[in-house]
C-alpha positions in Angstrom: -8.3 68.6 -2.8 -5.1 66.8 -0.8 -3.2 65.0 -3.2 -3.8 61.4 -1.8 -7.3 62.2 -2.6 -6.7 63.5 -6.0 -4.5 60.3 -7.1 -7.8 58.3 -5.5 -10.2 60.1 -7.8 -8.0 59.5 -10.9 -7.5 55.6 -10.7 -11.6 55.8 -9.8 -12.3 57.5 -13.4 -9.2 55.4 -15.0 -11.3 52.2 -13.9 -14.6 53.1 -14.6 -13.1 54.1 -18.3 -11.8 50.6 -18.9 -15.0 49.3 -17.7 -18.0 52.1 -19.7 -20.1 49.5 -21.4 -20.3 47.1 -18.9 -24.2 46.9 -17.6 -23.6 45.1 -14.4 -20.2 45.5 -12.4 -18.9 44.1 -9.0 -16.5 46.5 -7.0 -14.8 44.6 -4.4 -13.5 46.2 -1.2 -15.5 49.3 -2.5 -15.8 50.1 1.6 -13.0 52.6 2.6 -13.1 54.3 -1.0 -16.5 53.8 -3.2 -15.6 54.4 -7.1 -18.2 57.4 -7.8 -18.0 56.9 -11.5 -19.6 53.5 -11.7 -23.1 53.4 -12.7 -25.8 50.9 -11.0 -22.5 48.7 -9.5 -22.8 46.1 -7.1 -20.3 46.2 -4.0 -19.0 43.4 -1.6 -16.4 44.3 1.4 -15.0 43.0 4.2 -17.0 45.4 6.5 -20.0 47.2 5.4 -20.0 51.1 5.8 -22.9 51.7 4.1 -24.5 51.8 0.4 -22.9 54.6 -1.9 -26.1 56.1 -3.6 -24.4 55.2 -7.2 -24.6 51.1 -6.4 -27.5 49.3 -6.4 -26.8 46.6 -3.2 -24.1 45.9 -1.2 -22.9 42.6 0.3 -20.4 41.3 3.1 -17.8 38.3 2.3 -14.5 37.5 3.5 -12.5 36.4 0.5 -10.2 35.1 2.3 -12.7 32.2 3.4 -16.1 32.9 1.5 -17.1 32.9 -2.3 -18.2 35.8 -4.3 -21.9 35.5 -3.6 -23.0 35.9 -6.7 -24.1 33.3 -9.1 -22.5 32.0 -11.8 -21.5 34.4 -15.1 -23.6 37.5 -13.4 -20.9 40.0 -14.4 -19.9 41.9 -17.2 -16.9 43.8 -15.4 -15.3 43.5 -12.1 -13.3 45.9 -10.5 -11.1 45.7 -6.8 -8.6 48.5 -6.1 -5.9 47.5 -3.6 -7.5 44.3 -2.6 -5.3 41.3 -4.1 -2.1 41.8 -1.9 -4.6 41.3 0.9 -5.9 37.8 0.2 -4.2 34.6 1.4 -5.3 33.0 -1.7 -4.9 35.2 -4.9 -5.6 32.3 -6.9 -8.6 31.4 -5.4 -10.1 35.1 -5.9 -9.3 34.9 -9.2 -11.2 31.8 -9.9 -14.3 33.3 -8.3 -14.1 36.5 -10.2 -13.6 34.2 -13.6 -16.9 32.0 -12.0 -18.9 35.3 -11.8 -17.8 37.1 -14.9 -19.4 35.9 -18.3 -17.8 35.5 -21.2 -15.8 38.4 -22.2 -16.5 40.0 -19.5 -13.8 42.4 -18.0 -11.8 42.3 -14.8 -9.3 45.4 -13.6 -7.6 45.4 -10.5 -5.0 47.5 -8.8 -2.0 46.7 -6.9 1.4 47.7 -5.2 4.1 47.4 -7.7 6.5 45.2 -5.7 9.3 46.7 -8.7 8.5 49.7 -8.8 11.5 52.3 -8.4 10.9 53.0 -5.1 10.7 49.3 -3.5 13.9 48.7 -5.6 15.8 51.1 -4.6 15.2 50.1 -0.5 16.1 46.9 -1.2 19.3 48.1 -2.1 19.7 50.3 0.4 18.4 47.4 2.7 15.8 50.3 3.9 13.1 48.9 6.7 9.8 47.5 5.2 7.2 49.8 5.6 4.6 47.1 5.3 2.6 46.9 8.6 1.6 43.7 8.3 -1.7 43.9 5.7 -0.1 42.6 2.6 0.6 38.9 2.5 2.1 39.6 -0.9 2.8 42.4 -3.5 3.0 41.6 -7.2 5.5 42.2 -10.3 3.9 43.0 -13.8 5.4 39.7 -15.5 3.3 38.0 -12.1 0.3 39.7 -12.2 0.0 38.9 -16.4 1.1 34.9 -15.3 -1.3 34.6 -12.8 -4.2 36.2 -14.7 -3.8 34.0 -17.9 -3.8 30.9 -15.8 -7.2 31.7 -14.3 -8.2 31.7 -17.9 -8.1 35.7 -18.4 -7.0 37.0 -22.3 -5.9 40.1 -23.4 -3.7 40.6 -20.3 -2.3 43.7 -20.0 -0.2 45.5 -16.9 0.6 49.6 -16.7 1.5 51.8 -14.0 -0.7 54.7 -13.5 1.4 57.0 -11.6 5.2 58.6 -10.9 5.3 60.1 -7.3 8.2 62.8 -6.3 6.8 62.8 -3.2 3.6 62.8 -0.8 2.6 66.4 -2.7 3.9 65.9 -6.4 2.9 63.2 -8.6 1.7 63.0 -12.1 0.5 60.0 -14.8 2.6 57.9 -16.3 2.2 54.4 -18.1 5.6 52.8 -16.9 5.1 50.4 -14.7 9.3 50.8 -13.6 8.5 54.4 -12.0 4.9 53.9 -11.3 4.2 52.5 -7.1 1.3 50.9 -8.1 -0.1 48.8 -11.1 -3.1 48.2 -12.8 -3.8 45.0 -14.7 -6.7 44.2 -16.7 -7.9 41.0 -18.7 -10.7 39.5 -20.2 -12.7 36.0 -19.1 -12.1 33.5 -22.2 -12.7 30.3 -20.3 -12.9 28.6 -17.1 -9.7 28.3 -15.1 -7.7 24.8 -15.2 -6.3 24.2 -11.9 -2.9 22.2 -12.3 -0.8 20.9 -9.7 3.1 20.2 -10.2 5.2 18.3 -8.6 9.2 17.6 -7.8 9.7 15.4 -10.1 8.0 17.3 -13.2 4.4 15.3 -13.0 1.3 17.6 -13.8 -2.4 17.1 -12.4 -4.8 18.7 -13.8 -8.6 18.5 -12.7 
């Protein structure tokens, strides 16, 4: 098995771990890589490449402009792998996933580690960004544990998953400093409070 592949599989069994017990689980952008060791999961993607014979329906959204169309506290657990630096609107995602989760429900995600060694180090070296355009941000750990708890997610907690050497060697680790991608994870205690501040210190909240 080619090493991309094998470094696929593990974050696949890592998330269904943190997520055994959960009866009904979303994966979103399941498309390109379908997790094989959820049971019974629901998927929704941006484009629709089929029904993995492990999930039980498939939907198309945009989450850039549509809602999770799912109903209100459907989920026990939600997964999306390499799907938040892609939205517009992280905060908005994170609301719907907290809409369709019920209480105590889980949510794990996975994302590029915008500290990790290797982005640090070609920022010092002023290295070109190999972005291509599809990430409209990456995320820190301290930023992915802020933005979770204000979208009313407990038990927030961020690891790496990963050191790479190079395109051929790589093996586990939990620090997020050498690891190039992060997984956070958190549990739905309440419904998101949406606060707006402004200049001069004022705070709306709805």
């Amino acid at each position: 098995m080619k090493p991309q592949l094998k470094k696929i599989r593990y974050k696949h069994k890592l998330v269904a771990t943190l997520l055994q017990g959960k009866e009904k689980v979303l994966d979103i952008g399941y498309a390109k890589h379908p997790n094989p060791f959820l049971n019974n999961a629901h998927g929704i993607d941006i484009q629709d490449l089929g029904k993995p014979a492990n999930f039980i329906e498939t939907k198309i959204a945009n989450l850039n402009t549509d809602k999770i169309p799912y109903p209100n506290k459907f989920f026990d657990g939600i997964t999306a792998c390499g799907l938040i630096e892609h939205l517009e609107n992280p905060q908005d995602f994170l609301r719907e996933c907290n809409r369709v989760l019920k209480i105590g429900g889980k949510l794990v995600l996975t994302t590029p580690n915008i500290l990790g060694y290797m982005n640090v180090l070609g920022e010092l070296l002023n290295r070109p960004d190999g972005d291509k355009g599809a990430h409209f941000q990456e995320y820190s750990q301290r930023v992915l544990k802020r933005i979770l708890r204000r979208n009313g997610f407990s038990n927030v907690q961020v690891r790496g998953m990963f050191f790479r050497l190079n395109k051929r060697f790589w093996f586990k680790t939990k620090n997020c400093w050498l690891s190039p991608q992060l997984l956070a994870m958190g549990t739905k205690a309440k419904n998101p409070e949406t606060k707006i501040m402004y200049g001069d210190g004022t705070i709306i909240s709805d």
